[in-house]
N, CA, C and O atoms as a Tripos MOL2 file, in Angstrom:
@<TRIPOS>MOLECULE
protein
  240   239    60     0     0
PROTEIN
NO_CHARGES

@<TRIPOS>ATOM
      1 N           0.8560   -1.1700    0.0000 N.3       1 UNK1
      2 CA          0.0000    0.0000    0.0000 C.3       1 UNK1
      3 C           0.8930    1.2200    0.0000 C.2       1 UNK1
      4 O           1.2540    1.5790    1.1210 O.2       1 UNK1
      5 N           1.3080    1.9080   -0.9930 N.am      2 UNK2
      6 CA          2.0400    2.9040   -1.5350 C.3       2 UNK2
      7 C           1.0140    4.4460   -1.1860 C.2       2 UNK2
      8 O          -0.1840    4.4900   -1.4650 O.2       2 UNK2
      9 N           1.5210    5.2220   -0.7580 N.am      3 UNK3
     10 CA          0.8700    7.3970   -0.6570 C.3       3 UNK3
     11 C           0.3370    7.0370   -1.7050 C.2       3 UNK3
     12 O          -0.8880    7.0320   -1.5790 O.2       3 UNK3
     13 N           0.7730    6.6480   -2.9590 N.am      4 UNK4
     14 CA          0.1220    7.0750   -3.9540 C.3       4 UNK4
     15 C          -1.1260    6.2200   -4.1560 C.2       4 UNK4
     16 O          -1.4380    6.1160   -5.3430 O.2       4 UNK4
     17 N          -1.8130    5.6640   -3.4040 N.am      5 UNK5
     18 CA         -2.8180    4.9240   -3.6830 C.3       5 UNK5
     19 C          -4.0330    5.4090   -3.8200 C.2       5 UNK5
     20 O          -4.0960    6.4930   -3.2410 O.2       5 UNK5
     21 N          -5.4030    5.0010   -4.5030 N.am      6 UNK6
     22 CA         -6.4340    5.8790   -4.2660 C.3       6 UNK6
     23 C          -7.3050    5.0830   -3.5010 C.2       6 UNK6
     24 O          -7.6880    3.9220   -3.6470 O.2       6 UNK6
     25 N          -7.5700    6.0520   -2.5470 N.am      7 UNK7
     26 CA         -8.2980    5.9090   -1.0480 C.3       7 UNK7
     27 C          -9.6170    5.5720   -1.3360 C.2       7 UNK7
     28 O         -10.1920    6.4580   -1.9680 O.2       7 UNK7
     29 N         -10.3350    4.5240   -1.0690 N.am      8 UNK8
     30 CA        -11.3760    4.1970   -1.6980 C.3       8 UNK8
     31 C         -11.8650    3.6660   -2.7320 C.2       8 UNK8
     32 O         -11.1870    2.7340   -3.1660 O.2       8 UNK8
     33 N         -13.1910    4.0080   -3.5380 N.am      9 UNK9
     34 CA        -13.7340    3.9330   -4.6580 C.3       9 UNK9
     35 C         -13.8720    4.8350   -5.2020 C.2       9 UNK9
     36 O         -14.1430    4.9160   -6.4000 O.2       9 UNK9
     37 N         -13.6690    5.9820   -4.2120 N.am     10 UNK10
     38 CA        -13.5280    7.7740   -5.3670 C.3      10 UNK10
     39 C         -12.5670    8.0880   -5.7930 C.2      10 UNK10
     40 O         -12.5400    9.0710   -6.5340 O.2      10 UNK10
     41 N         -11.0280    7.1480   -5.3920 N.am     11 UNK11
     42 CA        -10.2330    7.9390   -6.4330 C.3      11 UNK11
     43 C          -9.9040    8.7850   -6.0860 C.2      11 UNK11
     44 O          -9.1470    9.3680   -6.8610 O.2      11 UNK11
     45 N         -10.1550    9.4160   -4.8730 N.am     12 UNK12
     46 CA         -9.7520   10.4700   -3.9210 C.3      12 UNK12
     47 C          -8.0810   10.4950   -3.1140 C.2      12 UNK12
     48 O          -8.0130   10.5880   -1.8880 O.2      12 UNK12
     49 N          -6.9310   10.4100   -3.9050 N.am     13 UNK13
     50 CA         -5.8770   10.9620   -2.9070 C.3      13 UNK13
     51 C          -5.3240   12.0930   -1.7160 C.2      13 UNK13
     52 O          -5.2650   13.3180   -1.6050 O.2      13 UNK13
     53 N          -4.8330   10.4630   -0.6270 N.am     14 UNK14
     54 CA         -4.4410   11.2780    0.3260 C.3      14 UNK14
     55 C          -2.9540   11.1800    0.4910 C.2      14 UNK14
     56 O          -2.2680   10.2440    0.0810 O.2      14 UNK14
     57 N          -2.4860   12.3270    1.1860 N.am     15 UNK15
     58 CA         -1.1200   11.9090    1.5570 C.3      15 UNK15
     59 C          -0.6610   11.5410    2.8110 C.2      15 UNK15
     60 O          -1.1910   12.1920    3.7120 O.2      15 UNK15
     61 N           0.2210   10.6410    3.2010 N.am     16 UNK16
     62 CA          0.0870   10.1770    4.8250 C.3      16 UNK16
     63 C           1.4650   10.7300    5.0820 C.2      16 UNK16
     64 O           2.2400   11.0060    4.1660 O.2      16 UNK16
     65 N           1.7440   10.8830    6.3650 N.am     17 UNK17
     66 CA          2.8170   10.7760    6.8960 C.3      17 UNK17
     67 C           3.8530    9.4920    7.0350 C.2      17 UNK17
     68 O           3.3790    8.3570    6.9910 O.2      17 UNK17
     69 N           5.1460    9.6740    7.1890 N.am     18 UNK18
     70 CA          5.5500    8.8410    7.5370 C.3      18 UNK18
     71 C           5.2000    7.7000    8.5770 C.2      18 UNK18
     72 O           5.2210    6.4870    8.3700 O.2      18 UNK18
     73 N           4.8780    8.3570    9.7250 N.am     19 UNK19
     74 CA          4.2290    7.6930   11.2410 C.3      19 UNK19
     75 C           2.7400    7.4990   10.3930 C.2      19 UNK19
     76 O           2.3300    6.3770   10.6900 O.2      19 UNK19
     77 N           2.1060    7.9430    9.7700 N.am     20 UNK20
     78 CA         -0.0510    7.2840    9.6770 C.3      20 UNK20
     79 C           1.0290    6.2320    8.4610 C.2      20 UNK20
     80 O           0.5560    5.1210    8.6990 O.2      20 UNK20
     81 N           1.5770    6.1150    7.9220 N.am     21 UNK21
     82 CA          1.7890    5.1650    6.1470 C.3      21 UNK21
     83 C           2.2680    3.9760    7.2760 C.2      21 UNK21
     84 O           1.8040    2.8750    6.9810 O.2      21 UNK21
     85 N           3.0020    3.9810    8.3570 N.am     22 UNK22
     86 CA          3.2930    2.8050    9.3440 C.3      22 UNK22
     87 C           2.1870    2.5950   10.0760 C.2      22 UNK22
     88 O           2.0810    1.4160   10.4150 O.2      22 UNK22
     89 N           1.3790    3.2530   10.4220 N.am     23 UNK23
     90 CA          0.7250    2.9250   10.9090 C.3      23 UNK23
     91 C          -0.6780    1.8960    9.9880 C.2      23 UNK23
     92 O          -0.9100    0.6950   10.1240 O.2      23 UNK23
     93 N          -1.2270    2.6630    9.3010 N.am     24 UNK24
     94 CA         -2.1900    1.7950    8.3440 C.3      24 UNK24
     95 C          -1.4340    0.9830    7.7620 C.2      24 UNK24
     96 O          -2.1150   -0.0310    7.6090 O.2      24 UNK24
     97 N           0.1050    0.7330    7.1210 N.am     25 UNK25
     98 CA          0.2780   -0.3590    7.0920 C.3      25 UNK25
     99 C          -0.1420   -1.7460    8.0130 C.2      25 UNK25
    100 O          -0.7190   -2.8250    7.8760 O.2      25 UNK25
    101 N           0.6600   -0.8230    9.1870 N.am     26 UNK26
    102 CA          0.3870   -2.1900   10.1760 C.3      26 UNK26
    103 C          -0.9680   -2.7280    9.6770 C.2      26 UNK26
    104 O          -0.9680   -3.8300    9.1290 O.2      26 UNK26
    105 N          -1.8870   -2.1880    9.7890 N.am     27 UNK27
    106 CA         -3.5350   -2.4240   10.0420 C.3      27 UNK27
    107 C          -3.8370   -3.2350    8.8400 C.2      27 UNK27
    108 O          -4.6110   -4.1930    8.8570 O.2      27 UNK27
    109 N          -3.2140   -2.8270    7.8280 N.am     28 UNK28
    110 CA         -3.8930   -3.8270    6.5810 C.3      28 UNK28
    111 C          -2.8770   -5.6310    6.9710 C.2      28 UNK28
    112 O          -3.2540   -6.8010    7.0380 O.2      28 UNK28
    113 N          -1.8810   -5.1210    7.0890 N.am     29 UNK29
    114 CA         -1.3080   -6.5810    7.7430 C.3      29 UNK29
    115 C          -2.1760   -7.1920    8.3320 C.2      29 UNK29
    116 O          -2.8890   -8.0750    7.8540 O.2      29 UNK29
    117 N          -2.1920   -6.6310    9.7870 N.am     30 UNK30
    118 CA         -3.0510   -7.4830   10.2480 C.3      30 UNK30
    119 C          -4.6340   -7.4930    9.9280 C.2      30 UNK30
    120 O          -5.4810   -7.6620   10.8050 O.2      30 UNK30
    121 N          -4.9580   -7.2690    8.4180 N.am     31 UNK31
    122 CA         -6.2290   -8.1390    8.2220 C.3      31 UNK31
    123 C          -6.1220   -9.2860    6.9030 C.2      31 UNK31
    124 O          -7.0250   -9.7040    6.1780 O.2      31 UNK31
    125 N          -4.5190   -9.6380    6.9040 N.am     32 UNK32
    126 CA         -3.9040  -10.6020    6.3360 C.3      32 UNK32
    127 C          -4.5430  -11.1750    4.9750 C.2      32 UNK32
    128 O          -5.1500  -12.2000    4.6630 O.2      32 UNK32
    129 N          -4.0380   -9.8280    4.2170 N.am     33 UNK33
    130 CA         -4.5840   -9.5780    2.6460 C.3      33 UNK33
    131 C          -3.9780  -11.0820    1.9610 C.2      33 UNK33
    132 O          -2.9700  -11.7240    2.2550 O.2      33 UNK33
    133 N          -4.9200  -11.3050    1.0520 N.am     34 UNK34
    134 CA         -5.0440  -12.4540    0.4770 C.3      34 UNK34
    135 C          -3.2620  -12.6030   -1.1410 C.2      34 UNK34
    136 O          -2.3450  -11.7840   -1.2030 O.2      34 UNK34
    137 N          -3.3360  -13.1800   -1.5760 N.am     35 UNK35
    138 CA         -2.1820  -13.0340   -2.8660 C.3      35 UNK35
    139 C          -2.4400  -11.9300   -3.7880 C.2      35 UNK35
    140 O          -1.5780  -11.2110   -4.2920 O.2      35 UNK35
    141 N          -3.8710  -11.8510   -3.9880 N.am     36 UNK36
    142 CA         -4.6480  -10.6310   -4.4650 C.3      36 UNK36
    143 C          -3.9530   -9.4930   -4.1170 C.2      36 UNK36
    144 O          -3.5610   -8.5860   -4.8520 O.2      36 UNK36
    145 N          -3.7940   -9.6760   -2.4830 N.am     37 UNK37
    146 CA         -3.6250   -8.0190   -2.0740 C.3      37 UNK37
    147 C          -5.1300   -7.3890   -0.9160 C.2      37 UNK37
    148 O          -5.0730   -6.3470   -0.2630 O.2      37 UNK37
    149 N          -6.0450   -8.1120   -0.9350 N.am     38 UNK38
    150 CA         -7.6170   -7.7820   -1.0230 C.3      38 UNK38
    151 C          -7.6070   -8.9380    0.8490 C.2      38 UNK38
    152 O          -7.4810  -10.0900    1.2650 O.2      38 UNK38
    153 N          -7.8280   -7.5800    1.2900 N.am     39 UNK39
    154 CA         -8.1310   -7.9210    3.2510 C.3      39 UNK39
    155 C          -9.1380   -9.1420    3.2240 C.2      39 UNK39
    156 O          -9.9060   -9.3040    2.2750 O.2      39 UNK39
    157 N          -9.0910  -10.0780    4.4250 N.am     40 UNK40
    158 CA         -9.9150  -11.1560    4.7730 C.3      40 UNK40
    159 C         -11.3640  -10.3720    5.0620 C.2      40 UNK40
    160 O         -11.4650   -9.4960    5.9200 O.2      40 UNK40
    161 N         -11.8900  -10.5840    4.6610 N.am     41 UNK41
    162 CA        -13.0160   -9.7330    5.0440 C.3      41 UNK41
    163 C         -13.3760  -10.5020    6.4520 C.2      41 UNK41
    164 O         -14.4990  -10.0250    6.6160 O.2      41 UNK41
    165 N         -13.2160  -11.2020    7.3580 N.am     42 UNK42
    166 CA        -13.5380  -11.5990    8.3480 C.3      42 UNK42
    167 C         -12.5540  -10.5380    9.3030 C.2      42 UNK42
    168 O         -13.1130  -10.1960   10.3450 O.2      42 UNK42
    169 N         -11.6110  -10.1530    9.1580 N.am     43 UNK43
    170 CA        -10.3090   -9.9810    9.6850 C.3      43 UNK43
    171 C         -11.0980   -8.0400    9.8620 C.2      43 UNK43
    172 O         -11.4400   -7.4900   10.9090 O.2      43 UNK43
    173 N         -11.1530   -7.4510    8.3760 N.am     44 UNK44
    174 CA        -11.8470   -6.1920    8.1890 C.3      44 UNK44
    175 C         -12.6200   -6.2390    9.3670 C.2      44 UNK44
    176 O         -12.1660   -5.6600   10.3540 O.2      44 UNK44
    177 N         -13.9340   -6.9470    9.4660 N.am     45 UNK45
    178 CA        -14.6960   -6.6190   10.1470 C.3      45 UNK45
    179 C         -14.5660   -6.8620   11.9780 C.2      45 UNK45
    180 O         -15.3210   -6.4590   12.8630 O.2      45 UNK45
    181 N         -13.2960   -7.6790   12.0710 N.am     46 UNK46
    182 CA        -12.5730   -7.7270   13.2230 C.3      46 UNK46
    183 C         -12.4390   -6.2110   13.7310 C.2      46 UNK46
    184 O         -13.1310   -5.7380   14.6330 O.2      46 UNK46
    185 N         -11.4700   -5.5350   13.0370 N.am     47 UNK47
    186 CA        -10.6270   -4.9170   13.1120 C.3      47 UNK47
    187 C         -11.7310   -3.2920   13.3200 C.2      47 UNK47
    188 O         -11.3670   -2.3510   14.0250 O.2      47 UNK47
    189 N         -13.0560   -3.3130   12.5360 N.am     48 UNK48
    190 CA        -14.0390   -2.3880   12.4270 C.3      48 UNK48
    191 C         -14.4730   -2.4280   14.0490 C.2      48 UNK48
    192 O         -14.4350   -1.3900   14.7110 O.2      48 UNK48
    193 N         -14.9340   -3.8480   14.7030 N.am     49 UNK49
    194 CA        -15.7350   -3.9980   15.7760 C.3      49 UNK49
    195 C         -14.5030   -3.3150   16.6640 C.2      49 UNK49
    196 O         -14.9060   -2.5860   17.5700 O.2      49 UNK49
    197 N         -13.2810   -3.4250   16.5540 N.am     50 UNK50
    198 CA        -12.4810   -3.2220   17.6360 C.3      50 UNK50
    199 C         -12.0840   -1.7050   17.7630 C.2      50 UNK50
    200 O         -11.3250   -1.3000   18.6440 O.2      50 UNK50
    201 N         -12.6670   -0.8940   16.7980 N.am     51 UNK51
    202 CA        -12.5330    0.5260   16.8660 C.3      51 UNK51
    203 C         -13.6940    0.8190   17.6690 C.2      51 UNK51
    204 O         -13.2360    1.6130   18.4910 O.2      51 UNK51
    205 N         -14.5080    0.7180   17.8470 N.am     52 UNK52
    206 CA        -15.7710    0.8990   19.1480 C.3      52 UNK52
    207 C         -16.1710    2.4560   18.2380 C.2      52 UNK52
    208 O         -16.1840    3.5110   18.8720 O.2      52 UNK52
    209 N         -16.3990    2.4460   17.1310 N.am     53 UNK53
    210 CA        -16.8970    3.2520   16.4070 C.3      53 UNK53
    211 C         -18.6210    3.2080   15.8160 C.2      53 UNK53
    212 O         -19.2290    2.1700   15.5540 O.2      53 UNK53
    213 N         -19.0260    4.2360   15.7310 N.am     54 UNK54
    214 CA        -20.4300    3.8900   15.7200 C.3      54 UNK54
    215 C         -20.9190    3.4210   14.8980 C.2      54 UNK54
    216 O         -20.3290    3.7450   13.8670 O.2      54 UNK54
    217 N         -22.0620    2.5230   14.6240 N.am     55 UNK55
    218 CA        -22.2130    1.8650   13.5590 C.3      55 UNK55
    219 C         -22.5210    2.7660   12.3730 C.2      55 UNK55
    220 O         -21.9800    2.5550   11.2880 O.2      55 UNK55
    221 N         -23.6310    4.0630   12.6080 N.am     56 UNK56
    222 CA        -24.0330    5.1400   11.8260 C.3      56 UNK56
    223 C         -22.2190    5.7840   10.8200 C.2      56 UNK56
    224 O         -21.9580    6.4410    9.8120 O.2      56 UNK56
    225 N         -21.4660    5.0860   11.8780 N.am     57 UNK57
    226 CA        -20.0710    5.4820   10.8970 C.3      57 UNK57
    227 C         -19.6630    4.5620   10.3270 C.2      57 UNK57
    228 O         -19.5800    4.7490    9.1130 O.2      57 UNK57
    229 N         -19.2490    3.2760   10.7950 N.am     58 UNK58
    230 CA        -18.8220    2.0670    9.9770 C.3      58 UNK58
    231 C         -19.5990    2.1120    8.7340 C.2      58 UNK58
    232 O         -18.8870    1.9930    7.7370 O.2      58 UNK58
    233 N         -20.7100    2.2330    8.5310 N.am     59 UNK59
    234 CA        -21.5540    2.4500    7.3660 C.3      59 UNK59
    235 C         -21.4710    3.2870    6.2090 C.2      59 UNK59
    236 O         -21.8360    2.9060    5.0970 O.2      59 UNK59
    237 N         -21.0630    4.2690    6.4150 N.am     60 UNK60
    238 CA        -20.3440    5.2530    5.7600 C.3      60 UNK60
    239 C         -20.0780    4.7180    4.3400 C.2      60 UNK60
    240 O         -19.4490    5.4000    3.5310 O.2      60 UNK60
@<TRIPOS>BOND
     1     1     2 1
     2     2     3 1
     3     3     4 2
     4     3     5 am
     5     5     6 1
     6     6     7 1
     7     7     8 2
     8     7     9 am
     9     9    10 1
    10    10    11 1
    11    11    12 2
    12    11    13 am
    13    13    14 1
    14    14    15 1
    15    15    16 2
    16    15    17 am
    17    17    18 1
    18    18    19 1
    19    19    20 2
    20    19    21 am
    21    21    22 1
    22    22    23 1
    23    23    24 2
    24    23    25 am
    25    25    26 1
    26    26    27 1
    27    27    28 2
    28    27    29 am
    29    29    30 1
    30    30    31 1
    31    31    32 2
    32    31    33 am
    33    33    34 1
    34    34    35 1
    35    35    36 2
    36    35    37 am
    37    37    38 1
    38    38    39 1
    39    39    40 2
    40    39    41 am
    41    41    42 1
    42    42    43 1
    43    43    44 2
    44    43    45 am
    45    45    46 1
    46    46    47 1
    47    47    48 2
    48    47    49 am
    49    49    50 1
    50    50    51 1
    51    51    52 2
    52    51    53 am
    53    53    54 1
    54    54    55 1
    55    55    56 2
    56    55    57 am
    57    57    58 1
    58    58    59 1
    59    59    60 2
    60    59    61 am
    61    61    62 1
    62    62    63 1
    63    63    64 2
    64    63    65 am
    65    65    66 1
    66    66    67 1
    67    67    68 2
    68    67    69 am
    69    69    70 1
    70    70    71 1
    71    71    72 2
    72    71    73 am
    73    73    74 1
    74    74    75 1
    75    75    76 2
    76    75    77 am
    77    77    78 1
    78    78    79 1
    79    79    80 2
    80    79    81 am
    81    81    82 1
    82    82    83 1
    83    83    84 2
    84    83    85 am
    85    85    86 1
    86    86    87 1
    87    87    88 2
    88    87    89 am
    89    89    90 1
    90    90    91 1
    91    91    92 2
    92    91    93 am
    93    93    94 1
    94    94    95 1
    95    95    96 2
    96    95    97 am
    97    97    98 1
    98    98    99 1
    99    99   100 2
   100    99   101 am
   101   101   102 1
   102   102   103 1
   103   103   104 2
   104   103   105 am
   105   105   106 1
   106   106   107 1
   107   107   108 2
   108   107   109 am
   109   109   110 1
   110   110   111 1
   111   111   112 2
   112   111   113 am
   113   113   114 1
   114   114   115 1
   115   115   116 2
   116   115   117 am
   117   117   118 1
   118   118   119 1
   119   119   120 2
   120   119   121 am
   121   121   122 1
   122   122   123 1
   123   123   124 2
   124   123   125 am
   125   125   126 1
   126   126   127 1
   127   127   128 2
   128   127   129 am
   129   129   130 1
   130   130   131 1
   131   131   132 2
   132   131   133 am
   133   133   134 1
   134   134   135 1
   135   135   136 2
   136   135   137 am
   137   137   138 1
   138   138   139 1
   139   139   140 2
   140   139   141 am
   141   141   142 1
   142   142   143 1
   143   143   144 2
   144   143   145 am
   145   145   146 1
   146   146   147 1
   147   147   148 2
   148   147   149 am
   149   149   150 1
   150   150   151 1
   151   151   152 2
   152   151   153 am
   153   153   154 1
   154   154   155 1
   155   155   156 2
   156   155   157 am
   157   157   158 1
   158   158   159 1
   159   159   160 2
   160   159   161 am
   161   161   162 1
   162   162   163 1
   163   163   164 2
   164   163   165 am
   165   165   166 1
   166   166   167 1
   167   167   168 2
   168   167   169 am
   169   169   170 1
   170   170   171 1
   171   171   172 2
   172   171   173 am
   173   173   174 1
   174   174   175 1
   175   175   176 2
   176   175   177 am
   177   177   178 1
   178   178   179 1
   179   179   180 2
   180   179   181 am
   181   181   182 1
   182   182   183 1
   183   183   184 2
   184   183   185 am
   185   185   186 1
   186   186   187 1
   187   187   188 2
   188   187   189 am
   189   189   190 1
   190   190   191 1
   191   191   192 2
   192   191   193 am
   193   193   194 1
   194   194   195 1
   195   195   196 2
   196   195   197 am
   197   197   198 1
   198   198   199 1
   199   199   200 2
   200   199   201 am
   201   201   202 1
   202   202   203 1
   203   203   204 2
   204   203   205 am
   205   205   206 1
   206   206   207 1
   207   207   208 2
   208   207   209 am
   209   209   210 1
   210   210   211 1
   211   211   212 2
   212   211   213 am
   213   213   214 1
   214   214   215 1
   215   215   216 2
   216   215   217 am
   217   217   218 1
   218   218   219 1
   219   219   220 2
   220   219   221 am
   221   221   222 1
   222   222   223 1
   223   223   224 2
   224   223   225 am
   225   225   226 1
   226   226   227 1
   227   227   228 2
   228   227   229 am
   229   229   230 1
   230   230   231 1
   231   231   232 2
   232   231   233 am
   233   233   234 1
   234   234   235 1
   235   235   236 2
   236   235   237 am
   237   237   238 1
   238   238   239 1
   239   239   240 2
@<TRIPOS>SUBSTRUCTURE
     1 UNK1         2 RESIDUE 1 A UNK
     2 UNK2         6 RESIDUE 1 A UNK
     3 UNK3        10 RESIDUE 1 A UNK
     4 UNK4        14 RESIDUE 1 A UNK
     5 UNK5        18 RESIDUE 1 A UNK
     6 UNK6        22 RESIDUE 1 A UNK
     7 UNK7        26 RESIDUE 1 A UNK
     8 UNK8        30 RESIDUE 1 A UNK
     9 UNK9        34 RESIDUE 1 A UNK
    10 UNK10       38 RESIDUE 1 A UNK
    11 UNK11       42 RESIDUE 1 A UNK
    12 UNK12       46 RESIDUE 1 A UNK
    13 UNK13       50 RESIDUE 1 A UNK
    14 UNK14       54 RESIDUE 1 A UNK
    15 UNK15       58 RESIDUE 1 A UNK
    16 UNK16       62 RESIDUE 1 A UNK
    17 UNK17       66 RESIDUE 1 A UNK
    18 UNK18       70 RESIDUE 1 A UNK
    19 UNK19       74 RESIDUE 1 A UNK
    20 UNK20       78 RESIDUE 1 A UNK
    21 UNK21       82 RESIDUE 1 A UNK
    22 UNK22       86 RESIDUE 1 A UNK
    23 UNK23       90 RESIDUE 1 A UNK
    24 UNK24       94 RESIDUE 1 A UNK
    25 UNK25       98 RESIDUE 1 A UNK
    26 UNK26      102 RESIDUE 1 A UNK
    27 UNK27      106 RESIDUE 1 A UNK
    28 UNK28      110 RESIDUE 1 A UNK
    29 UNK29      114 RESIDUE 1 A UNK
    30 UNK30      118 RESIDUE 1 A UNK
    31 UNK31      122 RESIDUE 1 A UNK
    32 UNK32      126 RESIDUE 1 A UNK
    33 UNK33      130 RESIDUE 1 A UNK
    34 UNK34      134 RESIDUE 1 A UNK
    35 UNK35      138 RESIDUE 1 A UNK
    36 UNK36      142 RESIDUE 1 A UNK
    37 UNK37      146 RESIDUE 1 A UNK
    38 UNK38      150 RESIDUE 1 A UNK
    39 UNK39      154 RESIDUE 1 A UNK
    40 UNK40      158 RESIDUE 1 A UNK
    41 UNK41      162 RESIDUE 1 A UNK
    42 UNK42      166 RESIDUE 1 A UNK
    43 UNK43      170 RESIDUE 1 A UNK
    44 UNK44      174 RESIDUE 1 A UNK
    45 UNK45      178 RESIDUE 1 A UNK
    46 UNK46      182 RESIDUE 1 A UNK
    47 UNK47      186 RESIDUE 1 A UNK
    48 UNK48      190 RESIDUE 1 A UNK
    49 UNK49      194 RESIDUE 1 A UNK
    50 UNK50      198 RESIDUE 1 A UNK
    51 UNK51      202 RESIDUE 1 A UNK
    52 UNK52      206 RESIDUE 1 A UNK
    53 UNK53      210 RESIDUE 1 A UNK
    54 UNK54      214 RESIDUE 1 A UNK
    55 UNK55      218 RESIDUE 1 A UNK
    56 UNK56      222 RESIDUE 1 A UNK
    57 UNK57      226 RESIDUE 1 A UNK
    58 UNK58      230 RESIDUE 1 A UNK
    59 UNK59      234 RESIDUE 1 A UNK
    60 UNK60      238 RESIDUE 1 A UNK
């Protein structure tokens, strides 16, 4: 997962910092992307419940 990636489905670039590009790395690791590249979706939705974020946002 390279800065230059587009964030989403809009195609919308962001730029990260050094410290957030380590950090969301980590995070896609651990939802132990397939050969594809493409997160476990079991793992995603791990990782969603464990932000204690509201559902009206996960939805988003």
């Amino acid at each position: 997962m390279d800065q230059g990636s587009a964030a989403g489905t809009g195609g919308t670039f962001i730029s990260l910092s050094d410290t957030e590009q380590r950090c969301y790395s980590g995070l896609y690791a651990l939802c132990q992307p397939d050969s594809s590249g493409k997160p476990a979706a079991g793992k995603v939705a791990e990782l969603f419940r464990a932000s204690q974020l509201p559902a009206e946002t996960l939805h988003q």
